[in-house]
N, C-alpha and C positions, 0 to 999 in steps of 0.2 A: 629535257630531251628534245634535240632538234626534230623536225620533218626527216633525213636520215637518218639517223640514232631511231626513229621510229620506225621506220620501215624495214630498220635491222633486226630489230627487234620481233615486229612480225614473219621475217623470212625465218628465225632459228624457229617462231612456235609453229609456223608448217607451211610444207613446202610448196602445197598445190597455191597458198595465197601468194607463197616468193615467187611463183609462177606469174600468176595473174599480175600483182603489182607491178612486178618488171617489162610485162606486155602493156599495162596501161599508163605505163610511164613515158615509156617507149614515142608510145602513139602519140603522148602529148607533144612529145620532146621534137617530133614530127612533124608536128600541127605547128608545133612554135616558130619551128625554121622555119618553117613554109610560108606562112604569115608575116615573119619579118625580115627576110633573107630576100625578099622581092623588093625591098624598099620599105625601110622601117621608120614609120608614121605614125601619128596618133592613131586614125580609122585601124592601121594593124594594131596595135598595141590593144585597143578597144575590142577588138575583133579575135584575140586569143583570150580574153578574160570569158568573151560570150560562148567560145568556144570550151573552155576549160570548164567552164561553169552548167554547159549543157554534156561536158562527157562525167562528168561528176554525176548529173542526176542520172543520168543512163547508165552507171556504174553499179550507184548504189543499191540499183533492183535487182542486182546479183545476192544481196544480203538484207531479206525481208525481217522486218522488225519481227520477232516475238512478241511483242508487247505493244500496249496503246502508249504513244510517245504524247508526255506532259507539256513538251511545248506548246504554248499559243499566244496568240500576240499578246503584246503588253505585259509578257513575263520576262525582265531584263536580269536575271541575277547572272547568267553566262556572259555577259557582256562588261565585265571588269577585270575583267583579264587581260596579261597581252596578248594580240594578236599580232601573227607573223604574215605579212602578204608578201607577192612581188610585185616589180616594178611596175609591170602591165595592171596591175591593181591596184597599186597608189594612181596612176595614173588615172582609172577612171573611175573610183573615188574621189578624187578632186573635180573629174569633167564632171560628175555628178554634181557635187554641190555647187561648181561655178553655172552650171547651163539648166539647171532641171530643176535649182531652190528658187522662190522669191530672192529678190536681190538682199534686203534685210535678213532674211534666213541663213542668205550666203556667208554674212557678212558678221553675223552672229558667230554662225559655226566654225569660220575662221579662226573665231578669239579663242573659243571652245579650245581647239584643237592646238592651237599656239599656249594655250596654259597649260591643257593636261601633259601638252611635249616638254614644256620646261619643270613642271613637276615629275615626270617619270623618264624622262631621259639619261638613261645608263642604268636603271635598277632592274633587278633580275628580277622572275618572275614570282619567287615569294613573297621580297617587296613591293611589288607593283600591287598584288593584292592585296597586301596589308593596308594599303590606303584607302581600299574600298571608293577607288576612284573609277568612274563609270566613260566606257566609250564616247569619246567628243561627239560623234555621231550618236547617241543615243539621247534621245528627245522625248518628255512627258512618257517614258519608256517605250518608246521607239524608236527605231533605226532610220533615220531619213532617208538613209541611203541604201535600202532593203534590197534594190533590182539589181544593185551590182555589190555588193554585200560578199565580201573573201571566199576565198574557199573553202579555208576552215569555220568562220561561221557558218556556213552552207551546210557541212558536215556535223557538227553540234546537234547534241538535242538530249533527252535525258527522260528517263520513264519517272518521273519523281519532282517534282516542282521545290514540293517540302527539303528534299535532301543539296536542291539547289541554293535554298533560302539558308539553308544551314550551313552549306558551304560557305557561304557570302559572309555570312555573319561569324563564323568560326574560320579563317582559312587556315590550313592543313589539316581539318576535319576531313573525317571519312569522304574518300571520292563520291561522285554522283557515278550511279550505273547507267552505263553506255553499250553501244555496240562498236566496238575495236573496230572492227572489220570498215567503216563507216570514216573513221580516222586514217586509217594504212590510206585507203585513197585517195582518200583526199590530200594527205601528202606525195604519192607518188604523183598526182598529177601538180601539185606543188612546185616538187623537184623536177618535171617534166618541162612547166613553163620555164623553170630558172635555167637548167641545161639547155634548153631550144635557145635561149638568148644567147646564151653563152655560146656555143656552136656558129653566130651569125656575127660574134664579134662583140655583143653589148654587155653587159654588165650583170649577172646573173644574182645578186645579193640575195637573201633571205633577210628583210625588213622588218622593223617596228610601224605599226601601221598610224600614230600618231608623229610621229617624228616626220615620216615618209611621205605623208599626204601633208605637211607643214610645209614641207620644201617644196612643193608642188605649188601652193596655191601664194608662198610669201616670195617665191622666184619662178618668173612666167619663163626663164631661159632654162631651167632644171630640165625638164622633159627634151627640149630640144638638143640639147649638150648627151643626155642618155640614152638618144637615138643617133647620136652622130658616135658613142662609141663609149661615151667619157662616163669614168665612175661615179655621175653624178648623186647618187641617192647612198654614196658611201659615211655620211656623217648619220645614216638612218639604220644603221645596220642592227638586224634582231641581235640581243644578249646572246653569246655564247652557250649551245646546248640549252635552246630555250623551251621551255611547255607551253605548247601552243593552245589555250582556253581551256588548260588544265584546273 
């Protein structure tokens, strides 16, 4: 299920959330133009991820956990999944690990993300986990790249550690329980950043985020070519009706 196929989903099970989603999608799709419709630059590009990623948190206090959430660092079993980001978040996931790792780190994670691209590029998301192959970015079970970290990472999380362990180890075992509500958003603002590009002319994809941040860091002209207009992050594009850290 894509990002929209998901928030289709959430509008038929009720309306007051079809409500809200389509207001904070809105607002993102707002925030986007506005940000790169004045001159579309890395700092903007940079500067919708910071923004999308602070209306996320401020969202998701609309929908208070019931329950003590089992994440905490150093528990990566959510992190072999695909994840779908956009361009503005390939973007600086890459400015991350070129500007903010050790050079050696950088240059590490490169390779990282240049293998797991060439091993999971084109497989859908049942295969992707069948491999039990872990995000490039995930280091001694850490995310390097924690402070600009997706959207949909951002939203993950899971009252159950055990039932995460279990998923990893069994995939198409019983889901891990979540809060829905925590996902809707995080895709509407999703599809907010992807429409706001698109409305200014750029290239609105829903991505693979190992593919996507490959082209980033193995062609210094990719970013510049996808703010001048050009469909450049189009050989990165997410599977078809993909499950996002499903």
């Amino acid at each position: 299920m894509d990002p929209q196929a998901r928030i289709r989903h959430a509008d038929e099970a009720n309306p007051r959330l079809r409500s809200l989603l389509a207001e904070i999608g809105q607002a993102q799709r707002q925030a986007t133009a506005e940000s790169l419709g004045g001159g579309a630059t890395v700092p903007a590009a940079l500067m919708v991820v910071e923004g999308a990623a602070a209306r996320l948190q401020e969202q998701l206090k609309r929908f208070p956990s019931p329950r003590r959430l089992a994440c905490k660092p150093a528990c990566p079993w959510c992190c072999y999944s695909l994840v779908s980001v956009t361009a503005p978040e390939a973007i600086a996931l890459a400015s991350y690990v070129q500007t903010a790792l050790p050079r050696k780190v950088a240059t590490a994670i490169g390779g990282r993300v240049a293998r797991t691209d060439d091993r999971t590029r084109g497989l859908d998301v049942a295969e992707r986990r069948a491999l039990r192959l872990p995000c490039p970015l995930l280091v001694e079970r850490r995310c390097v790249a924690y402070p600009v970290r997706p959207l949909f990472c951002r939203a993950w999380h899971s009252f159950s550690a055990g039932a995460c362990l279990e998923s990893w180890k069994r995939p198409g075992s019983a889901g891990v329980l979540v809060i829905d509500e925590w996902r809707e958003v995080a895709a509407a603002i999703f599809r907010g950043v992807n429409q706001g590009a698109h409305d200014v002319g750029l290239s609105g994809r829903s991505l693979e985020l190992s593919a996507a941040v490959r082209l980033v860091l193995d062609d210094p002209t990719t970013v510049g070519r996808w703010l001048a207009g050009e469909d450049a992050f189009a050989p990165a594009k997410a599977p078809p009706r993909s499950v996002v850290l499903a």
